[in-house]
C-alpha positions as CSV (number, residue, x, y, z in Angstrom):
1,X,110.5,127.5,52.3
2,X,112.2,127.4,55.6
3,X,111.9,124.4,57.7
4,X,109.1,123.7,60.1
5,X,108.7,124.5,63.4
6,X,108.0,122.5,66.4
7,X,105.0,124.0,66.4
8,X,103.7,122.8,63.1
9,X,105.0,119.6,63.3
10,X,102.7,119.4,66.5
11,X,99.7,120.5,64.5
12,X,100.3,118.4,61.6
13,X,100.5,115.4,64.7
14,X,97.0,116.5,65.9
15,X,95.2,116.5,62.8
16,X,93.1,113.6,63.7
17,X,91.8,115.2,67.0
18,X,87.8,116.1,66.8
19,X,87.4,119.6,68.6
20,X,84.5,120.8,70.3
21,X,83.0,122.7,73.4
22,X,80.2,122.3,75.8
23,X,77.3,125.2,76.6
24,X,80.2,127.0,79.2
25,X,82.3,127.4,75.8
26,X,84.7,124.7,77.8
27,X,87.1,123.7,74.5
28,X,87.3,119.7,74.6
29,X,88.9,117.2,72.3
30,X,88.3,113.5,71.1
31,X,92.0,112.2,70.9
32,X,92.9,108.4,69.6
33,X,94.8,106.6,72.2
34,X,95.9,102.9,71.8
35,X,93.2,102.2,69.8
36,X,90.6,103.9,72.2
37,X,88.7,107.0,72.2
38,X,89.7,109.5,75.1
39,X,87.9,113.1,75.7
40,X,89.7,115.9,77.6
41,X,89.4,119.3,78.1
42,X,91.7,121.2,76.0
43,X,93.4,123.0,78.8
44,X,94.0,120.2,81.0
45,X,97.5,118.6,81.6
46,X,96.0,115.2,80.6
47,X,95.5,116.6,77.1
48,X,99.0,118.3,77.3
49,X,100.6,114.6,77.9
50,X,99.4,112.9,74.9
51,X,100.2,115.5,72.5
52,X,103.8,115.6,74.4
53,X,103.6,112.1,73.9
54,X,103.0,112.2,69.8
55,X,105.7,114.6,69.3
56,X,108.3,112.7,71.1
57,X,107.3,109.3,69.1
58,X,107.5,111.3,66.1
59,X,110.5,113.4,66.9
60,X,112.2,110.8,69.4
61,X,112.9,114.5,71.4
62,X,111.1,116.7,73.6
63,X,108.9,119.6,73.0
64,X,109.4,123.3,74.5
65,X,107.0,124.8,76.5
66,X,105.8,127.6,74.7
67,X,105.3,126.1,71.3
68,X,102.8,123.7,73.2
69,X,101.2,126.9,74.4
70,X,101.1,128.1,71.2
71,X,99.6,125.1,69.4
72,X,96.6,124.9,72.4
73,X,96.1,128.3,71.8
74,X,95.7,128.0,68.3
75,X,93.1,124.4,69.1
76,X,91.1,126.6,71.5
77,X,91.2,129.8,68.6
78,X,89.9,126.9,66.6
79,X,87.1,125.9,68.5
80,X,85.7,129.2,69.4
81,X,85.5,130.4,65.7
82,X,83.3,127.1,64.5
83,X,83.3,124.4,66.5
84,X,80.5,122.1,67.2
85,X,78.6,122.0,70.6
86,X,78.6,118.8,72.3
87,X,76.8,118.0,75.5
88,X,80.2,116.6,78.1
89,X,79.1,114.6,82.0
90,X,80.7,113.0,84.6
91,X,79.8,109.1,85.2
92,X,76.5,109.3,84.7
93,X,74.3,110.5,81.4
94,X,70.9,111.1,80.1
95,X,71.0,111.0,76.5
96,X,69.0,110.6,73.3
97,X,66.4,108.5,75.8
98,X,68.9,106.0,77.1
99,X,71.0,105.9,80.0
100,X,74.9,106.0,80.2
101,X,77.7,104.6,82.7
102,X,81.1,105.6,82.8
103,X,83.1,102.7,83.9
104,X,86.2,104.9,84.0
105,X,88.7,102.3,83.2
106,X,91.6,102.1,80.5
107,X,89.6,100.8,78.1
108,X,87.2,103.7,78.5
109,X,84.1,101.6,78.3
110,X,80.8,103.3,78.9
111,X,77.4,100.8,80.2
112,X,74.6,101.8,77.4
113,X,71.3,101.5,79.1
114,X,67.9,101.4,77.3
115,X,64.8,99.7,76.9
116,X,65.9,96.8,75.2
117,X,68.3,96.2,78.0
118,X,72.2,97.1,78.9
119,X,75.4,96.8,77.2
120,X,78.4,97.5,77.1
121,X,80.3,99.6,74.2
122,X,83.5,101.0,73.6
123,X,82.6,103.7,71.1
124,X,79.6,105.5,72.9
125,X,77.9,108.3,71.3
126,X,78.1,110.2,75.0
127,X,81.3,112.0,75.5
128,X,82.3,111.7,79.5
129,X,84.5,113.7,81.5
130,X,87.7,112.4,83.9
131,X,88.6,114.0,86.9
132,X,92.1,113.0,88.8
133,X,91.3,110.7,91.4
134,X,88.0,109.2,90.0
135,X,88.5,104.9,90.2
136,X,87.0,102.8,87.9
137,X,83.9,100.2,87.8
138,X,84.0,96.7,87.6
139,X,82.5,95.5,84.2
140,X,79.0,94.8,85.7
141,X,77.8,91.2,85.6
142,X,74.7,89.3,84.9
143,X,72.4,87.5,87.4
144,X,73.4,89.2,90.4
145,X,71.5,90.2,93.0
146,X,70.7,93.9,94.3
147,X,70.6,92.0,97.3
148,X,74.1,91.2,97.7
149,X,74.9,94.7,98.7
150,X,72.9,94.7,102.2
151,X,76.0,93.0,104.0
152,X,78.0,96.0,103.7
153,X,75.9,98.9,104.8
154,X,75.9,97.5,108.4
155,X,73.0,96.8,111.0
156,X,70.5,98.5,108.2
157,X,66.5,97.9,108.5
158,X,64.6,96.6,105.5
159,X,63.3,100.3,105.1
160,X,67.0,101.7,105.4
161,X,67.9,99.2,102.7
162,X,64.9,100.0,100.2
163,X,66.0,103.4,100.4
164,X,69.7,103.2,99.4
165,X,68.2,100.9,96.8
166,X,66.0,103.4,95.4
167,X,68.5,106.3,95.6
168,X,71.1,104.5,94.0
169,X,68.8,103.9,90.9
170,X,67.4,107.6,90.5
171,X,71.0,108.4,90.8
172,X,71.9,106.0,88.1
173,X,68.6,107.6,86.3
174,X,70.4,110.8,85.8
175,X,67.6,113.2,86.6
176,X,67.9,115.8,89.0
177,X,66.5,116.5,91.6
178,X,69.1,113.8,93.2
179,X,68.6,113.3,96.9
180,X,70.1,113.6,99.8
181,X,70.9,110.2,101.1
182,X,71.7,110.6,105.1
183,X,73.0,108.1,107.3
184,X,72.6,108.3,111.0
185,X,74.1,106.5,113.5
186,X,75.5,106.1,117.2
187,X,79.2,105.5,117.1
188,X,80.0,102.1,116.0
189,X,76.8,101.9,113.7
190,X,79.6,101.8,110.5
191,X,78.0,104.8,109.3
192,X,81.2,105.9,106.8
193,X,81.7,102.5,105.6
194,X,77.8,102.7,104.4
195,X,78.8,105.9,102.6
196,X,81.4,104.9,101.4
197,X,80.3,101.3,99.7
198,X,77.4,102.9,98.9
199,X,79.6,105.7,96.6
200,X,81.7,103.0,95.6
201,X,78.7,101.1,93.7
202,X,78.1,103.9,91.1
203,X,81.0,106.4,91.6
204,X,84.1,104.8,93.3
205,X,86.6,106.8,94.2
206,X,90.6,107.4,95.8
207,X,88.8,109.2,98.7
208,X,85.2,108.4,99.1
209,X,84.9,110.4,101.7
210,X,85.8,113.8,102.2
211,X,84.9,116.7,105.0
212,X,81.9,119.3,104.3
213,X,83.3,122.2,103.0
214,X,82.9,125.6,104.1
215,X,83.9,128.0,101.8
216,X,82.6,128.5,98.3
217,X,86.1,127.8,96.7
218,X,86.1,124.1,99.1
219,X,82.6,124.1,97.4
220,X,83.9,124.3,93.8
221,X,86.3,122.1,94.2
222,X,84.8,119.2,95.7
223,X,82.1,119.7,92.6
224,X,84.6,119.9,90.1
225,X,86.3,116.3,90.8
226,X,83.4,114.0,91.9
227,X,80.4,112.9,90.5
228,X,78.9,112.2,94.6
229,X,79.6,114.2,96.8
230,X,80.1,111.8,100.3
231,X,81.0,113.4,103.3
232,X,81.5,112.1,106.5
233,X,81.1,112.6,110.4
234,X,78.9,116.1,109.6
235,X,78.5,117.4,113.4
236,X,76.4,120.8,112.2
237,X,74.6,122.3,109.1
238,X,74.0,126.2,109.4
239,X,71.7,127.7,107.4
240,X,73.8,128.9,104.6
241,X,75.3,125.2,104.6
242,X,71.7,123.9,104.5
243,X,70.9,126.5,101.1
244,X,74.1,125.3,98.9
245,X,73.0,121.4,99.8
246,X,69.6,122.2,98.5
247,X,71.0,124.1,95.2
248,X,73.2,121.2,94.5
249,X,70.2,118.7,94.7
250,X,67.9,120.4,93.0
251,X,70.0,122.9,90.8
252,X,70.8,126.6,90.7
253,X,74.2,126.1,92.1
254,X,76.8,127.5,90.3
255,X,80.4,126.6,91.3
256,X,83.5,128.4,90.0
257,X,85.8,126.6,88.1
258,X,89.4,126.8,87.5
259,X,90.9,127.2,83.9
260,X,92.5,123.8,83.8
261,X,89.8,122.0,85.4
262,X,87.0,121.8,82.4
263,X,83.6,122.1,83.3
264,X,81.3,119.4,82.0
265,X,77.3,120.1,81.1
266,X,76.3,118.6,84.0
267,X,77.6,120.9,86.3
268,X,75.5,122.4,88.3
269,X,73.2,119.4,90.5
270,X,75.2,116.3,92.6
271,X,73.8,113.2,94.3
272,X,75.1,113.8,97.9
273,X,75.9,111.5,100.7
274,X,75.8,112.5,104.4
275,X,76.6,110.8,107.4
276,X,76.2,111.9,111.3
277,X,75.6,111.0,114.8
278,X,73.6,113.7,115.7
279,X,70.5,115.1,113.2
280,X,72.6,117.1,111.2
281,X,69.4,117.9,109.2
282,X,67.9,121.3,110.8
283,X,65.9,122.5,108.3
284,X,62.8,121.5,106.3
285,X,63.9,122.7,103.0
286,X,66.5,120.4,103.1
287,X,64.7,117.4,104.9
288,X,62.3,117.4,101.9
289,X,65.2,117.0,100.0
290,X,66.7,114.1,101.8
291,X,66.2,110.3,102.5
292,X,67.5,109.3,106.2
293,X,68.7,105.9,106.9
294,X,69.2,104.8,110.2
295,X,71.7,102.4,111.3
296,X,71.7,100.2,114.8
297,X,75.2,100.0,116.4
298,X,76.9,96.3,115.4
299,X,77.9,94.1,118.4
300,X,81.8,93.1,118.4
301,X,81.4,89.5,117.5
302,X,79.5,90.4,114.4
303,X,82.3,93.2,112.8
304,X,84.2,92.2,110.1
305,X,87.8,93.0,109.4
306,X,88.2,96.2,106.8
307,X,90.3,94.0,104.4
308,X,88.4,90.9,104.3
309,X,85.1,93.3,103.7
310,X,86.5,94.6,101.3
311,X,87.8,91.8,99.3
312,X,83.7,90.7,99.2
313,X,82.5,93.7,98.5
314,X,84.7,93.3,94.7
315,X,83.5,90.4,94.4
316,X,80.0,91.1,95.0
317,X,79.9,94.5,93.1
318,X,79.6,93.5,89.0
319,X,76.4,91.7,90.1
320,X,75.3,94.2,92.2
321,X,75.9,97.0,89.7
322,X,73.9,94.7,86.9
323,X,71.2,94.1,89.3
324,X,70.7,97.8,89.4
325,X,71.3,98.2,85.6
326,X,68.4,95.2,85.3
327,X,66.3,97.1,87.4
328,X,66.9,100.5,85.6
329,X,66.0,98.7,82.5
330,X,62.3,98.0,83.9
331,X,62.2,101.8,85.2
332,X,62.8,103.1,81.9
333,X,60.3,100.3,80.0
334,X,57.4,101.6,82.4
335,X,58.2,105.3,82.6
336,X,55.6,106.9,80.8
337,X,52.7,104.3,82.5
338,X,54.0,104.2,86.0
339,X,51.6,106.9,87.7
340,X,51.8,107.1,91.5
341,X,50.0,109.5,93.9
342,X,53.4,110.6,95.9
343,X,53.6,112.9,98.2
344,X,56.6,115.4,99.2
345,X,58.9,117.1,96.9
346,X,61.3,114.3,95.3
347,X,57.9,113.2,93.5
348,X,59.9,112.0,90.3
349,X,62.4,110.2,92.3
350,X,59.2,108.5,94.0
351,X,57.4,107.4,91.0
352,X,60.6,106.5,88.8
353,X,62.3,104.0,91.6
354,X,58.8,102.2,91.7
355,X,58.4,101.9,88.0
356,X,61.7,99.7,88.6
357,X,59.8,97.3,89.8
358,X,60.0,94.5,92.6
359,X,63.7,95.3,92.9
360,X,63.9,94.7,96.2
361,X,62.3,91.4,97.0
362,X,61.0,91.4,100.5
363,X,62.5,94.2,102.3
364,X,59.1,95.9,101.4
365,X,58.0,99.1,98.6
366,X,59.7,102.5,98.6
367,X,57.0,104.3,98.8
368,X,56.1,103.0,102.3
369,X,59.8,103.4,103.3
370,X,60.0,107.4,102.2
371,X,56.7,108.2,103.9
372,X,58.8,106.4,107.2
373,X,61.6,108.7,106.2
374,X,59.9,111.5,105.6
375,X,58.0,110.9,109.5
376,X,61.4,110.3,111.4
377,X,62.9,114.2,109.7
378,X,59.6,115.4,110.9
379,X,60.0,113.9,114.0
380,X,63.6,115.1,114.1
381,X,63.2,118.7,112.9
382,X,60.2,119.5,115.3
383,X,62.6,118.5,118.4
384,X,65.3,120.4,117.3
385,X,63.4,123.9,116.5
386,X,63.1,126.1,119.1
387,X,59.9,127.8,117.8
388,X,58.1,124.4,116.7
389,X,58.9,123.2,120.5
390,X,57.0,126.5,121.5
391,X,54.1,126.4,119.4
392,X,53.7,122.8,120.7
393,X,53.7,123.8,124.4
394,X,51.7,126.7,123.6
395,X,48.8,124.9,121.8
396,X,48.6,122.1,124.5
397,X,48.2,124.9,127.7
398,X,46.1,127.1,125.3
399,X,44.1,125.2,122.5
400,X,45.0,128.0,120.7
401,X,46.2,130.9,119.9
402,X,44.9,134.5,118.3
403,X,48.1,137.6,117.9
404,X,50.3,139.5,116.2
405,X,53.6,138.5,115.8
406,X,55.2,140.3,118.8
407,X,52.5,138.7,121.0
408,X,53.3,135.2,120.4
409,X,57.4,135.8,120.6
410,X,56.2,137.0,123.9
411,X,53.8,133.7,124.9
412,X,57.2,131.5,123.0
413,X,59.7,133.0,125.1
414,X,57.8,132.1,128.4
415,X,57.2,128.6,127.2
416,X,61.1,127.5,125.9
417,X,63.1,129.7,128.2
418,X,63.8,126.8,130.5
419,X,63.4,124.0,128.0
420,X,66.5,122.5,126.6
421,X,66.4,122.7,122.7
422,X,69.1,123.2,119.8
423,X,69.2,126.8,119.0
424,X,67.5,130.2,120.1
425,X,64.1,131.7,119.4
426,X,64.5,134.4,116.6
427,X,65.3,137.7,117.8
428,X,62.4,139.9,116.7
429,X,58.9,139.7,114.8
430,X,60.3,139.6,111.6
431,X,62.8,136.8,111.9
432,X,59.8,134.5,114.0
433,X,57.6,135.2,111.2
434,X,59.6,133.9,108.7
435,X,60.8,130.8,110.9
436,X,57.0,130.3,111.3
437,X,57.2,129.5,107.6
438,X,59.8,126.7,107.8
439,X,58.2,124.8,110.3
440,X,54.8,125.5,109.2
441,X,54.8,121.9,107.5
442,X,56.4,120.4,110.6
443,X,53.4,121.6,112.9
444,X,50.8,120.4,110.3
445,X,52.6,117.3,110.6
446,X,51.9,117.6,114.4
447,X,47.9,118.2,114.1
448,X,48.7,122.2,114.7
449,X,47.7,125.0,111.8
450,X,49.1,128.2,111.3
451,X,46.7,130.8,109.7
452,X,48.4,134.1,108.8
453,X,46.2,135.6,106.0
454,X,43.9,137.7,109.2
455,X,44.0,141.7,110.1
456,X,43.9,142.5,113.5
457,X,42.0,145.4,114.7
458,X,44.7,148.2,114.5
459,X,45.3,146.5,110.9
460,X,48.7,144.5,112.5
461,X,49.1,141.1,110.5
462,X,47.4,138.6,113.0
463,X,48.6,135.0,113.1
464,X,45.9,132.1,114.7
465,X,46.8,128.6,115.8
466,X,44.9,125.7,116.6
467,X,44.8,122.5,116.6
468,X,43.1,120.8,113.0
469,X,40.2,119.1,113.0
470,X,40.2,115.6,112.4
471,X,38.9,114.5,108.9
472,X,35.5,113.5,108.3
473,X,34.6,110.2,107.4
474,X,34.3,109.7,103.2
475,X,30.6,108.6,102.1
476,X,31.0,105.0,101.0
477,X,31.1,105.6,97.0
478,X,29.0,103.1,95.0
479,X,31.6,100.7,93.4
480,X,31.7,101.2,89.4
481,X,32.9,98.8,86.8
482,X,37.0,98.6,86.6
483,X,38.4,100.9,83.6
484,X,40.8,98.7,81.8
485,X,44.3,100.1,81.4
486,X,47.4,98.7,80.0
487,X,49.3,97.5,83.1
488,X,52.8,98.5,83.3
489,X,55.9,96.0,83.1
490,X,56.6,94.0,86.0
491,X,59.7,91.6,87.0
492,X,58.9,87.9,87.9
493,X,57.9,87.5,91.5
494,X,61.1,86.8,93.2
495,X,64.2,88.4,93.5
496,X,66.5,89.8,90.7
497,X,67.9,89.2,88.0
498,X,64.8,90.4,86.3
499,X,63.2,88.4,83.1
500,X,64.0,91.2,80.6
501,X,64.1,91.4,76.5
502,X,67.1,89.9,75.3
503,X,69.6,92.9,75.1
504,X,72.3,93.1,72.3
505,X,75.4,91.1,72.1
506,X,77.9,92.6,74.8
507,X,81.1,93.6,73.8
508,X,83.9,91.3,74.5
509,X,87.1,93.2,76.0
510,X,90.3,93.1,73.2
């Protein structure tokens, strides 16, 4: 027999390495490193290192280039023909009916979250994917307060704060829809360093903050090497814009991915962080989708030097980040008995964050903090639509209104011609008809409906607007006798940490 090649000394190297792929057919691998379990795509120059790495300790020389190739050629070969499917995210999981937390550091230590409480373990069950310029998370601590974070998201309201709160845990949930967390602002309200240390409390990162992209290939690579997407100082937010934003928080989108990259299973929904100081927000679809946090402007004698902030903000963040992971344990004991009449679409998100219980101590409940939300976008949107501005004028000259769709572009156009508003009426029927659909739950917001299910005479589609008639008064109902139902778990009154079952042992670091 002739002697080996470099290439099967390599694969006689690697025989350890577990092999597998995700639902894209992404090739990953589960390689031992210093007594650690590491998972990498097969393609990726990460992987490439360590098996460089074992043939020079083996070999004390370097290997070539294309009997690498061949050997990852053979791996992927390998996995294609039989290997197992494995489910592969990014810093957050939802798995077997617990929650998982990448904490990204050397050790590659993962937060196991359940109904018994949190831990956390170096061998987890979840595989997690690394992207280049993802930092890591402090080993979370116990008795923290959520509390503690409020200092560093500047001059923020009680209702601002409930609602970072609440989207940090349905982020930490791992359930899309994820929403839109936007902060607004005047200049000098600290609006990126609220992104930012928000991001940094579940997903630091190099960059927190990046610039909206506006290309599909910006797109795909933005989604390919964070978990949150932050952005910062967004002026605008077209309408093609406005549609990706929505795909990503709900689903649907599907980015393109380079070879090398890897593509985890969680690919295709992202928590997203906005901030602006104008409403960047234009459309309803995407307001539904959102939270809006508004910041006051902070006076000079009360800002804080970056470094010294920062320096707090590291040593607050293990107990804020177990806080949260208390909190998360209380959601998950009282998800299937926490029933909640929400309204709007991130219904899930609504009645999750409350089953978490009195996280939040004083600054109030979300639910009364979305509904505020939810009435300044409404607000918001209604000012900066050109049609909604019209219907408005129009109903308050008129009382109402009886027409096809030509005849009320007409009555619009007299009505906004001279007013000063953020964009231009639509340029024929058509296009007004299906604006008059957007802003349709705007105007009922307003006390206007829009009925569009009437023929006119000629048979043209007639649309009637008036104002809605104030609800009647309910009968008094005669009181019955209260139902008994289990209650669902609540934290002590008082502020975190919460009075939980007594987790398992944590794991003590080597």
């Amino acid at each position: 027999m002739g002697s080996k090649t470099d290439g099967d000394i390599l694969l006689g190297l690697v025989e350890d390495v577990s092999l597998f792929k995700t639902e894209w057919g992404e090739a990953y691998a589960d390689i031992e490193v210093e007594g650690h379990r590491e998972t990498w795509p097969v393609a990726s120059q990460e992987f490439k290192d360590r098996l460089l790495a074992r043939f020079l300790r083996s070999e004390h020389r370097a290997l070539s280039g294309p009997a690498l190739n061949n050997v990852l050629a053979a791996l992927r070969a390998k996995v294609v023909i039989g290997g197992e499917t494995k489910p592969v995210f990014l810093r957050v999981a939802d798995f077997g009916g617990k929650r998982y937390l990448d904490l990204a550091n050397g050790r590659w230590e993962v937060v196991e979250i359940s109904k018994a409480g949190w831990k956390i373990v170096a061998d987890s069950p979840v595989r997690f994917h690394r992207v280049r310029g993802m930092a890591p998370l402090p080993r979370p601590g116990r008795g923290g307060k959520i509390q503690d974070l409020r200092p560093f998201l500047g001059n923020i309201s009680d209702t601002g704060f409930v609602l970072v709160v609440g989207w940090l845990l349905t982020v930490l949930n791992g359930h899309s829809p994820y929403p839109v967390l936007v902060f607004w602002g005047v200049q000098g309200s600290a609006k990126s360093s609220a992104s930012s240390y928000t991001r940094s409390v579940i997903d630091p990162a190099l960059t927190p903050l990046g610039t909206l992209p506006s290309t599909k290939t910006e797109y795909s690579r933005a989604v390919s090497q964070n978990w949150v997407l932050a952005w910062d100082n967004v002026s605008q937010i077209n309408n093609k814009t406005s549609d990706v934003l929505c795909r990503l928080s709900t689903g649907g989108y599907e980015p393109h991915y380079g070879a090398t990259g890897g593509r985890p299973s969680t690919s295709h929904t992202r928590p997203i962080i906005l901030n602006s100081i104008v409403p960047c927000v234009r459309r309803p679809d995407l307001a539904d989708r959102a939270l809006f946090v508004t910041l006051e402007p902070i006076k000079d004698k009360d800002r804080k030097q970056e470094g010294d902030l920062e320096a707090k903000f590291a040593k607050a963040l293990p107990g804020v980040v177990g806080a949260l992971l208390d909190a998360l344990v209380v959601g998950l004991i009282n998800s299937k008995s926490s029933r909640i009449e929400a309204v709007g679409r991130l219904v899930d998100m609504h009645q999750f964050v409350t089953g978490c219980g009195k996280a939040f101590s004083a600054e109030g409940s979300f639910g009364v903090a979305y509904q505020e939300s939810q009435k300044l976008a409404a607000s918001i949107l209604t000012e900066t639509s050109t049609v909604a501005t019209g219907v408005i004028r129009l109903v308050e000259e008129r009382g109402v209104f009886g027409g096809t769709s030509t005849d009320l572009l007409r009555e619009l156009n007299a009505r906004v011609r001279n007013v000063h508003v953020d964009g231009r009426l639509p340029g024929g029927p058509a296009a007004l008809s299906s604006e008059l659909e957007r802003v349709k739950p705007l105007l009922a917001a307003q006390g206007i409906l829009i009925d569009r299910d009437r023929t006119g005479q000629r048979g043209d589609r007639w649309i009637e607007i008036s104002r809605l008639a104030p609800p009647k008064p309910k009968a008094r109902a005669r009181q019955s006798q209260p139902v008994k139902s289990k209650p669902t778990v609540q934290p002590p009154q008082g502020e975190l940490p919460l009075d939980l079952p007594a987790p398992a042992a944590e794991l003590e670091p080597a």
